[in-house]
C-alpha positions as CSV (number, residue, x, y, z in Angstrom):
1,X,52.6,151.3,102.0
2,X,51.4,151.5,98.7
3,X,48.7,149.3,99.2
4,X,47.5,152.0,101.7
5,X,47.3,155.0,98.9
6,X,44.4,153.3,97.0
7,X,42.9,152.4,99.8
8,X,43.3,156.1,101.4
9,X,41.7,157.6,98.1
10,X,38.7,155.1,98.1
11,X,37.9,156.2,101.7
12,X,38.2,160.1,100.8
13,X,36.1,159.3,97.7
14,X,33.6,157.5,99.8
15,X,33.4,160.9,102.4
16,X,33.5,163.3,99.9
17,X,30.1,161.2,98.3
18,X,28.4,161.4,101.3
19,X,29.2,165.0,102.1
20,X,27.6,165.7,98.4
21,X,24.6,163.7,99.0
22,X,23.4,164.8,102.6
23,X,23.8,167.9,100.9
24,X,22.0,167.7,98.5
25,X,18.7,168.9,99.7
26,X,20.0,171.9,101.6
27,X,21.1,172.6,98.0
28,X,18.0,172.0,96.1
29,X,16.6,174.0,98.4
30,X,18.7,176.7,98.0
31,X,18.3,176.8,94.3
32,X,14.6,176.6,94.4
33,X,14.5,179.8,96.3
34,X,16.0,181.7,93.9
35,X,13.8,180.5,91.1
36,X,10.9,182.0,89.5
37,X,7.6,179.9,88.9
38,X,8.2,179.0,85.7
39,X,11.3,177.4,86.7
40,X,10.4,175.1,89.6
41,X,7.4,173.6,87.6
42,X,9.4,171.8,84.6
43,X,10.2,168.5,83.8
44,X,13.4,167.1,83.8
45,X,14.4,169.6,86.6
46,X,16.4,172.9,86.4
47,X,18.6,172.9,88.6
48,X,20.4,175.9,87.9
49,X,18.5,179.3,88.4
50,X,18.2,181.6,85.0
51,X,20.5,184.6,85.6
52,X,17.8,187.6,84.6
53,X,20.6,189.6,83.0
54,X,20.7,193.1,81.7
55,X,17.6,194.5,80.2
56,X,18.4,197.9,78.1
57,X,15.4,197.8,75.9
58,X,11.7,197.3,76.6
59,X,9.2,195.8,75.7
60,X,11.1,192.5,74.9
61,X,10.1,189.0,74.6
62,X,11.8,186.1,76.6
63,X,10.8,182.6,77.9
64,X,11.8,181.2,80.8
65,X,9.7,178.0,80.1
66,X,12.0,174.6,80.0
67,X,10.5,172.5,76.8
68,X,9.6,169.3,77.8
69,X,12.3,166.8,76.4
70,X,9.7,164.9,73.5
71,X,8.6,168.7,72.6
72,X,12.2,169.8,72.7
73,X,14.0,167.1,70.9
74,X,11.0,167.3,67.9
75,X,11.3,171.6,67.8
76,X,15.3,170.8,66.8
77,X,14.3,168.5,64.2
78,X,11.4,171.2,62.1
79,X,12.2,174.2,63.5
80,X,13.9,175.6,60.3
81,X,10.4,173.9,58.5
82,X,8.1,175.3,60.7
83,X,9.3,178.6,62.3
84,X,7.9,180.5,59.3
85,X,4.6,178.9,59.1
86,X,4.2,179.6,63.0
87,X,5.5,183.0,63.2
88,X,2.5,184.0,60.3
89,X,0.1,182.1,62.0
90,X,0.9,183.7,65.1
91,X,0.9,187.5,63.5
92,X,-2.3,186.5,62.1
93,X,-3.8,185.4,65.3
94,X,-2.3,188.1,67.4
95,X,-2.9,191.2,65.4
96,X,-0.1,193.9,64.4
97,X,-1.1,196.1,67.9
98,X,0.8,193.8,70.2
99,X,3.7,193.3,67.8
100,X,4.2,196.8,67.2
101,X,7.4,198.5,68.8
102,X,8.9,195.2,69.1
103,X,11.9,193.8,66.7
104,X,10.3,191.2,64.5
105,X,14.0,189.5,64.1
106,X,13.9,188.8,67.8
107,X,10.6,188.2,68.2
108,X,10.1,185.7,65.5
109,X,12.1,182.7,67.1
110,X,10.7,183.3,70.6
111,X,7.2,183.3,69.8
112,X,7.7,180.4,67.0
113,X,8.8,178.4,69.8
114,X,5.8,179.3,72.2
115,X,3.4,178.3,70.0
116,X,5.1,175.1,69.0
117,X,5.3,174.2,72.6
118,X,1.5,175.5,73.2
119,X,-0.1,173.7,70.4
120,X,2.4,170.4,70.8
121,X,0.8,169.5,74.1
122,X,-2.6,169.3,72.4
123,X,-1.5,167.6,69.5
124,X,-2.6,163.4,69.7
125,X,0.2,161.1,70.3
126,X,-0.3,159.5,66.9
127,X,-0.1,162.5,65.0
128,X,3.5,163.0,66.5
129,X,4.5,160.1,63.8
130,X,4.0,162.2,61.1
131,X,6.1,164.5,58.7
132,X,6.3,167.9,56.7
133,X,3.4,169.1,55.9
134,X,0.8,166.8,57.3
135,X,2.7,167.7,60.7
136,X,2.3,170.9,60.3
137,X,-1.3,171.2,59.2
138,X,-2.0,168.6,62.8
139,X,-0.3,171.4,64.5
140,X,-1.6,174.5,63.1
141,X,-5.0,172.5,63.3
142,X,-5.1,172.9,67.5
143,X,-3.8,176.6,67.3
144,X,-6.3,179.3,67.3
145,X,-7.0,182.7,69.2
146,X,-6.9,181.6,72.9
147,X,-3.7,179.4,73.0
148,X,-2.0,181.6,70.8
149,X,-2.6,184.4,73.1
150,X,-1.4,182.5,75.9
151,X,1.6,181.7,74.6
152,X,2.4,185.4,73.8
153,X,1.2,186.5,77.5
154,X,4.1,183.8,78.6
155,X,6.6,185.4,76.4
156,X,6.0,189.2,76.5
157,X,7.6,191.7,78.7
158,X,6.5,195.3,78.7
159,X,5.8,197.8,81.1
160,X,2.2,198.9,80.8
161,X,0.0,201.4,83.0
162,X,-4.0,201.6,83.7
163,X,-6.1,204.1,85.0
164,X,-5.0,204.8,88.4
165,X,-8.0,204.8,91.5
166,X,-7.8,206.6,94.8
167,X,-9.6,205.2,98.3
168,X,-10.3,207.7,100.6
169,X,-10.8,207.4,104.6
170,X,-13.7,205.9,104.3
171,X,-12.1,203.0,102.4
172,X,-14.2,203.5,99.2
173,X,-12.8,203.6,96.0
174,X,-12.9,206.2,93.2
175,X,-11.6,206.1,89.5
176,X,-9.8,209.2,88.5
177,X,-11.7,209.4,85.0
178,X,-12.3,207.7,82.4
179,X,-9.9,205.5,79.9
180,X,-9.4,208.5,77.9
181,X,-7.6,209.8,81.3
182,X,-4.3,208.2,80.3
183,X,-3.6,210.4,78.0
184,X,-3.0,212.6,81.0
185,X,0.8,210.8,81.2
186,X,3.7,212.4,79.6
187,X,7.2,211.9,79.4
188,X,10.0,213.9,81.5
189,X,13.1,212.7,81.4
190,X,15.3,209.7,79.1
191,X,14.2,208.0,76.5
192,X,10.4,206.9,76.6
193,X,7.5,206.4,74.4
194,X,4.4,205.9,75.5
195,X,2.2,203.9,72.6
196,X,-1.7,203.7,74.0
197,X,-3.0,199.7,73.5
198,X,-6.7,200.1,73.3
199,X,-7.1,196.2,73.1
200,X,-6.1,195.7,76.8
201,X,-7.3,199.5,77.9
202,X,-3.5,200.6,78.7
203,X,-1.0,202.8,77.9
204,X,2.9,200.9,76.7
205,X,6.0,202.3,78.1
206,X,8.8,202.0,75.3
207,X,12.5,202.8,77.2
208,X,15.9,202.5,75.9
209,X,18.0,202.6,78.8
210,X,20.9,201.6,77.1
211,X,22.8,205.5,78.0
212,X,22.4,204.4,81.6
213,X,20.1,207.4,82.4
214,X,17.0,207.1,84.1
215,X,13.8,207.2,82.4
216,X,10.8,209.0,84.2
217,X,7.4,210.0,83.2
218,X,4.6,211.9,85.6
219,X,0.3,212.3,85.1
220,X,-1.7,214.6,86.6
221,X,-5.1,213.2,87.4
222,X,-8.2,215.1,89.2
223,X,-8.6,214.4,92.7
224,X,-11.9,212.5,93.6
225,X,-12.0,213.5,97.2
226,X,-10.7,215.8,99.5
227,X,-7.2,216.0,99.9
228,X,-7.8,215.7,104.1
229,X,-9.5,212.5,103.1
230,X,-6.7,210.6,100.8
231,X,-5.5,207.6,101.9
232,X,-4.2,206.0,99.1
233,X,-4.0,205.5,95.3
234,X,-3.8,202.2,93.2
235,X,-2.1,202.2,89.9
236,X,-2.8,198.7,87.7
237,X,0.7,198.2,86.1
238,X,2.2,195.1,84.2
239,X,5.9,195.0,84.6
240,X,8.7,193.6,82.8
241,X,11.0,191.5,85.0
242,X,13.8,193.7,83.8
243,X,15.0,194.2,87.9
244,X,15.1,197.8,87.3
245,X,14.0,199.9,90.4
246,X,11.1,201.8,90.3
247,X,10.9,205.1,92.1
248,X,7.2,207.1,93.1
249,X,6.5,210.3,93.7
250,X,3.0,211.1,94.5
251,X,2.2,215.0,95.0
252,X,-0.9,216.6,96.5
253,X,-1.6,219.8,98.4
254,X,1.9,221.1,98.6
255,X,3.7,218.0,99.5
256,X,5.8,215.3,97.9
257,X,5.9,212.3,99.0
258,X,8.2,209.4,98.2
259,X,8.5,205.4,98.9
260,X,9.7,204.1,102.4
261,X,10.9,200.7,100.4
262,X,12.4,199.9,97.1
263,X,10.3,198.3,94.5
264,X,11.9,196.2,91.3
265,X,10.5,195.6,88.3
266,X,10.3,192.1,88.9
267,X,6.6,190.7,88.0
268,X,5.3,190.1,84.5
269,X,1.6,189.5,85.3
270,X,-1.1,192.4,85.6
271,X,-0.5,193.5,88.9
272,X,-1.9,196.1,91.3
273,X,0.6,198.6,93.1
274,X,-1.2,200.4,96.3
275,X,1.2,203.2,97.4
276,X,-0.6,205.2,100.7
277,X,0.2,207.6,103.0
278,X,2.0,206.5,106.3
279,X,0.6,209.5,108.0
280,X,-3.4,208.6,107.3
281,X,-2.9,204.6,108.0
282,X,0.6,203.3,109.7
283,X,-0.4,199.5,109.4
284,X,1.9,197.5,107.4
285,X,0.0,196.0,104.8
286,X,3.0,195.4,102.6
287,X,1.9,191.8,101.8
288,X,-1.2,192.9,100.4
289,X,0.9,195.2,98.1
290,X,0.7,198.0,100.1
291,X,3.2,200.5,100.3
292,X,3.5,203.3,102.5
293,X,4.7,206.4,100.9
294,X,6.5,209.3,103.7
295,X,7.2,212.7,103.2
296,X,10.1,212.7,100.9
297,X,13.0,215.0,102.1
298,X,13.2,216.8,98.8
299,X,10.2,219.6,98.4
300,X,11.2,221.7,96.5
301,X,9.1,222.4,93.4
302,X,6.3,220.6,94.5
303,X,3.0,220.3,92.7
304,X,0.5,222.2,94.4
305,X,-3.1,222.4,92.6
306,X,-5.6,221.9,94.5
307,X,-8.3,219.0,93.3
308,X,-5.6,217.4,91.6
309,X,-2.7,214.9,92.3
310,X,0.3,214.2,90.2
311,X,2.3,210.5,90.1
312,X,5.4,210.7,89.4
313,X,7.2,207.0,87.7
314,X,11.0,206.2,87.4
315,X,12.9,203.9,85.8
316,X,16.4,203.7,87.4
317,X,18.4,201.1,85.2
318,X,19.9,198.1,87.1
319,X,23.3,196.7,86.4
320,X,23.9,192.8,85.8
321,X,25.2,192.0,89.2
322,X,21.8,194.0,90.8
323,X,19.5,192.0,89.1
324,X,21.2,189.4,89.9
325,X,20.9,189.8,93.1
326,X,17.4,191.0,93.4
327,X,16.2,188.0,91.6
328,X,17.5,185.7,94.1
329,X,16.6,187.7,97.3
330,X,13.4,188.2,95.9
331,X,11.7,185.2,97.2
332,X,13.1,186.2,101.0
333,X,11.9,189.5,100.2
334,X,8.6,188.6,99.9
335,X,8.4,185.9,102.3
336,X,9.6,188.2,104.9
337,X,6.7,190.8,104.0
338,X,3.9,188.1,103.7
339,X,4.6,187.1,107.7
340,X,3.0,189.8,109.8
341,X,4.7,188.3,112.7
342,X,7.7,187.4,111.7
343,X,9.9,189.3,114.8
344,X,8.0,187.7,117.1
345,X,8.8,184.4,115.8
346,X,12.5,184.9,115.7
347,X,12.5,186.1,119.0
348,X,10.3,183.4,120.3
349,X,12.9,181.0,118.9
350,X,16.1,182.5,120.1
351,X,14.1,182.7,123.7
352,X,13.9,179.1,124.0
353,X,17.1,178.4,122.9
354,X,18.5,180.4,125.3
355,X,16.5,179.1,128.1
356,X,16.7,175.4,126.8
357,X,20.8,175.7,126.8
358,X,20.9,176.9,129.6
359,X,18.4,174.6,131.5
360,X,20.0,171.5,130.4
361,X,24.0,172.3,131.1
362,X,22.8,173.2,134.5
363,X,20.3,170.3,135.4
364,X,22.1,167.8,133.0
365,X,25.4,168.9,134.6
366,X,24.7,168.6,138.1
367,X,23.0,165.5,138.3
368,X,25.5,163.3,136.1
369,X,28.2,165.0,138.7
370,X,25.9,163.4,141.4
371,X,26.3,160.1,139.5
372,X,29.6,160.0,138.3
373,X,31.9,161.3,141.4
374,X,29.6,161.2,144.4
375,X,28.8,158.3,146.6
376,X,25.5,157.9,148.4
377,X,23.4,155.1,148.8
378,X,21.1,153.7,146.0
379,X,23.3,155.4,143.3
380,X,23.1,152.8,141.1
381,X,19.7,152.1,141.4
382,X,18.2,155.4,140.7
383,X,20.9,155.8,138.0
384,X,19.0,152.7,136.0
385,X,15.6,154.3,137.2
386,X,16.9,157.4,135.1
387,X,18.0,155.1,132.0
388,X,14.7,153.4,132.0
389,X,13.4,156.1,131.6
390,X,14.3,156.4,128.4
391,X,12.5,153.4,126.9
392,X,9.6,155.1,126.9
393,X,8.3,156.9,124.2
394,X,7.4,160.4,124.1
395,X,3.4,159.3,122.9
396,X,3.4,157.6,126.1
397,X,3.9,160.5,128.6
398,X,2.3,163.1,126.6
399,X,-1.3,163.4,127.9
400,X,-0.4,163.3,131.3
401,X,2.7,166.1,130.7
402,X,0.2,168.0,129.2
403,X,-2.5,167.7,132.1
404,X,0.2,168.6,134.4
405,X,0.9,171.6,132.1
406,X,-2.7,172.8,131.9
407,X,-3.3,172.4,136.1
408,X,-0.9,174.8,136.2
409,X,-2.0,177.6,134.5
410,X,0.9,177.0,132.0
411,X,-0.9,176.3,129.0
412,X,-1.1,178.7,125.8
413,X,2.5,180.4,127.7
414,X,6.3,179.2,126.6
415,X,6.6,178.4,130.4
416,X,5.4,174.0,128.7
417,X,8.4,174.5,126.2
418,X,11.6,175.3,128.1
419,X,10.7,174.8,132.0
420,X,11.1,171.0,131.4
421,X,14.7,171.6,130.4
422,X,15.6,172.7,133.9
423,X,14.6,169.0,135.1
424,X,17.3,167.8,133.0
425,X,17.4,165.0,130.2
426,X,18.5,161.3,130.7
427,X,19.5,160.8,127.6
428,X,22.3,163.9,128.2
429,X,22.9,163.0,132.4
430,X,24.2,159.6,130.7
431,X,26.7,161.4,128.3
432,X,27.8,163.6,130.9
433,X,28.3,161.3,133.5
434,X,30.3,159.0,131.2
435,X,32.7,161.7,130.2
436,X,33.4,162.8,134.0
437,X,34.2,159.4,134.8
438,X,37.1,159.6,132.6
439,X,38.7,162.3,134.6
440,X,41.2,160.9,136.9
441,X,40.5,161.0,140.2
442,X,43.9,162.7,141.6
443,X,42.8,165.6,140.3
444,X,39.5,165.3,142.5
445,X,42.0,164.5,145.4
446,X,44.4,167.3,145.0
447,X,41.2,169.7,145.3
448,X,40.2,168.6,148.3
449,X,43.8,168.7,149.7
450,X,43.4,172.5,148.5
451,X,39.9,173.1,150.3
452,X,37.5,172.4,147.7
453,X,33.8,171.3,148.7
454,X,32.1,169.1,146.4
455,X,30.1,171.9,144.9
456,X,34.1,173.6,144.4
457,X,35.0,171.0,142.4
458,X,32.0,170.9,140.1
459,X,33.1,174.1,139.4
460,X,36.1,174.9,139.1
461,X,37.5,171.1,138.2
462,X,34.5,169.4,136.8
463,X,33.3,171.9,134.4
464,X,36.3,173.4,132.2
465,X,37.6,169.9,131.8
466,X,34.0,168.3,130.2
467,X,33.6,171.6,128.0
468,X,33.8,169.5,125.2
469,X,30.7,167.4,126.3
470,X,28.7,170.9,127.5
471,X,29.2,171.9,123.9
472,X,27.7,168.6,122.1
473,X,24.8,169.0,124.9
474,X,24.3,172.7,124.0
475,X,24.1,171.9,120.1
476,X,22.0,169.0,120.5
477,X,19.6,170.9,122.7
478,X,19.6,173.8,120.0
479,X,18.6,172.0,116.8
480,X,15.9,169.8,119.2
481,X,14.7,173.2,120.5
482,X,15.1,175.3,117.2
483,X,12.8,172.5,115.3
484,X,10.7,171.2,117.7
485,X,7.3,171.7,116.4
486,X,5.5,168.8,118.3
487,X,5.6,171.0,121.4
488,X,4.5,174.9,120.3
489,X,1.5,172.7,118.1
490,X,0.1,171.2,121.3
491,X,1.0,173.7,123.8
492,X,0.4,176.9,122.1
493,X,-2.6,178.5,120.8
494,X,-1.7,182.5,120.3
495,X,0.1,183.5,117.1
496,X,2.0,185.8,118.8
497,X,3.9,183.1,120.7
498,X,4.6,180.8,117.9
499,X,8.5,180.0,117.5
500,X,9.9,179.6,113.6
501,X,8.7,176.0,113.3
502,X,5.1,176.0,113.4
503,X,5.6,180.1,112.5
504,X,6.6,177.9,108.8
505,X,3.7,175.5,109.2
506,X,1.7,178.3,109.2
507,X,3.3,180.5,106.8
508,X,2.6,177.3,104.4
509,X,-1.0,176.9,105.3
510,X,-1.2,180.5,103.3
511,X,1.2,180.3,101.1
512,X,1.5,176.5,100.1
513,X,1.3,177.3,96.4
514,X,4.3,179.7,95.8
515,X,7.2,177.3,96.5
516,X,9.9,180.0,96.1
517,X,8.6,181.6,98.7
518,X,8.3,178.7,101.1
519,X,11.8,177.5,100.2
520,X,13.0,180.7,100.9
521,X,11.6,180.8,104.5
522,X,12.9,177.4,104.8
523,X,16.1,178.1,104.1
524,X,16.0,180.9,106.4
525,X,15.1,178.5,109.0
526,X,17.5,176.2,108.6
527,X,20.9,178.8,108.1
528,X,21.4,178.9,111.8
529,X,21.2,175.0,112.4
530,X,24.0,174.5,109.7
531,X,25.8,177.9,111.4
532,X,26.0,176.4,114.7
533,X,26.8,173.2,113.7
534,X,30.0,174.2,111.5
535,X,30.9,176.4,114.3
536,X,30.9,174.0,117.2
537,X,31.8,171.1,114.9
538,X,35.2,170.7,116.7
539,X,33.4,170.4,120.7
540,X,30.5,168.9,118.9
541,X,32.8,165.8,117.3
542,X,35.5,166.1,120.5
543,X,32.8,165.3,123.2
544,X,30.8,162.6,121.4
545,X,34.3,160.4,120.8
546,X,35.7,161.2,124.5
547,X,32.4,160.3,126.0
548,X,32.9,156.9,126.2
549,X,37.0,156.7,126.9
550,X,38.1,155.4,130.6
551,X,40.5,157.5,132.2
């Protein structure tokens, strides 16, 4: 007996292994999603996402960059040497405009290590061998204007605004003034600065949100066209990744109008926000970073001068948990706005599941009764006809499925993906058949004694005792339909009709680059696989070890 103990444990270790690595990727995946850019493309790996925590203060500085290990392990060795030397360079090279507001004791190690990173890669391996001071002057040799300003673009976080433009029904474009115009933005509410940046044409936003009260701020800009003719204004705005939500209010011939969505602060790149009016334009162009803006149900005090317009920005301060959370839904976010037909996807998915399930438990059903507990002559031989059939490839019968298919009127329609099923599938009439010849036969011969036809006892003996099998059938017939992409490529031409798989080959034909993104859609995908099987796992396991047993 207690040679059995070790032996138990090695087996449990053994599972418990293989659970963690066939799990692996479904976890990688996971993770990846929830990652920003910066993260994914680092060597050795993250694996861990970066919590964004709680921002109070902006601008700030912050890296998210993972040092490469050679970098890394030399930075520990001269930091205390070199930090100085790189944090006057890098004043020097940066200029006091882009420093100021900012706390020079937290800046100072951030940006020493940026630049040590950004002029290490260019740095030749045999210079790597040196020490002190001849080190430092190979280093400081390949740092100058442009890298240095790269490094800080990588590090800095601010909120900063542009000159807003407005596009009118026409779809044409008009500035609202000149640069001088953003002087036109003042404070309202909570503590914010505003510190105008000439070098980049932009005005700063300096908040303390450390009271938890909102910050907000408004401008009032002359109106370029009529206000019957507004469609929509653009603001260019650099944001701060700080996850706080950002609330608009856009005002214009006595109404206010207010976002449909929510919107984070989540970038950290120039970006361009495009907020228009539902009521002019009701296309969703929310993946071109358009967002429609609705009557708002608050309007009272509205702004009403006519010729003019007046934005409205907020700052609503997000908790540790929130941005938390919007970090790591914000690559589903995203990928669920960049798929115009995403419903029609899901739906075209759950369609054929349905259809496919149902098909092959009544085909697959019926004939492997036919097989296993009716007698009629050449049962035999058609029953090896049927397992021949599956010796031959799917390549093989392919062109002339598809002919077939096409003679009928049934290509470009979902009729090619799930009529098929109704003709039943060998591979499934041979599990069946094997479990129902494990039921004993009294059972058979009691319903007949009670009145039962053969079509009686399929039903009402047959079925509820092979439920087990059914269920291994249905989940089999769900992940082969759920991720069959083989069959919507060749049969299917129309968007519209696309289930999720070749929905996500095409989603990554546009958006192959941002791997969050695609992870996130993937993951999406492959959620209800994983669901189903965990929740059937108890049929699923019963009917594939009772197939085979002899009654």
């Amino acid at each position: 007996m207690k040679a059995l103990v070790p032996a138990r444990l090695a087996i449990h270790a053994a599972l418990v292994l293989g659970c963690l690595l066939f799990s692996f990727p479904f976890v990688w995946l996971l993770s990846t999603s929830f990652k920003y850019d910066e993260e994914i493309f680092v060597y050795p790996p993250k694996w861990v996402p970066a919590a964004p925590g709680v921002r109070t203060h902006s601008p700030y500085v912050h890296s998210e960059e993972q040092l490469p290990a050679e970098i890394g392990q030399r930075w520990v060795q001269v930091r205390g040497e070199l930090e100085p030397v790189l944090w006057e360079r890098g004043r020097e090279l940066l200029g006091e405009e882009r420093l100021e507001g900012l706390d020079p004791a937290q800046v100072r190690p951030v940006l020493a290590e940026a630049l040590f990173a950004a002029a290490g890669r260019r740095v030749a391996r045999q210079d790597w061998q040196l020490e002190g001071a001849a080190f430092a002057s190979a280093l400081l040799d390949r740092l100058d204007g442009p890298i240095a300003l790269a490094a800080w673009e990588g590090i800095y976080r601010g909120v900063a605004l542009r000159l807003p433009t407005v596009r009118d029904t026409d779809l044409e474009d008009r500035p609202v003034g000149q640069t001088a115009a953003l002087a036109a933005w003042q404070p309202v509410s909570g503590q914010v600065q505003l510190r105008p940046a000439p070098a980049e044409r932009s005005l700063r936003l300096e908040y303390d949100l450390s009271g938890g009260v909102p910050v907000m701020l408004e401008g009032v800009f002359p109106l370029p066209v009529p206000e019957e003719r507004f469609l929509s204004l653009t603001l260019p705005m650099r944001q701060d990744r700080s996850w706080h939500r950002l609330e608009v209010q856009l005002e214009l011939g006595g109404k206010r109008y207010g976002l449909r969505d929510e919107l984070y602060l989540g970038q950290r790149r120039w970006q361009e926000l495009t907020f228009k009016l539902e009521e002019q334009d009701a296309r969703d162009e929310r993946e071109l970073g358009v967002w429609p803006l609705v009557l708002a149900a608050d309007q009272q005090g509205v702004f009403d001068q006519p010729g003019q317009v007046r934005l409205r920005l907020g700052i609503e301060p997000a908790s540790a948990m929130q941005a938390l959370w919007r970090k790591y839904t914000s690559s589903y976010r995203q990928a669920y706005l960049a798929t115009p037909l995403r419903w029609n996807y899901v739906f075209n998915s759950a369609y054929l599941v349905v259809l496919g399930i149902a098909g092959q438990l009544l085909s697959c059903s019926l004939v492997a009764y036919a097989f296993a507990r009716l007698r009629w002559p050449g049962r035999e031989a058609l029953f090896g006809v049927l397992l021949a059939t599956m010796m031959l490839p799917g390549q093989v019968t392919m062109i002339p499925v598809f002919l077939i298919f096409k003679n009928l009127g049934w290509y470009n329609t979902l009729k090619t993906l799930w009529v098929p099923s109704f003709f039943g599938s060998a591979f499934f009439i041979f599990m069946l058949r094997q479990f129902m010849r494990a039921i004993p036969n009294d059972l058979e011969d009691a319903a007949r004694i009670d009145g039962c036809g053969p079509f009686g006892i399929y039903w009402r003996i047959i079925l509820p005792l092979i439920k087990p099998a059914l269920a291994a059938v249905a989940i089999f017939t769900f992940m082969g339909t759920w991720n069959d992409f083989m069959g919507p490529l060749i049969y299917l031409n129309d968007q519209r009709l696309y289930p999720l798989a070749l929905g996500l080959f095409d989603f990554r034909s546009q958006h192959g680059g941002e791997f969050g993104m695609l992870m996130a859609a993937s993951t999406l995908m492959t959620l209800p696989v994983i669901g189903v099987f965990f929740l059937a796992q108890k049929y699923f396991i019963q009917g594939v070890t009772l197939t085979g047993m002899k009654g």
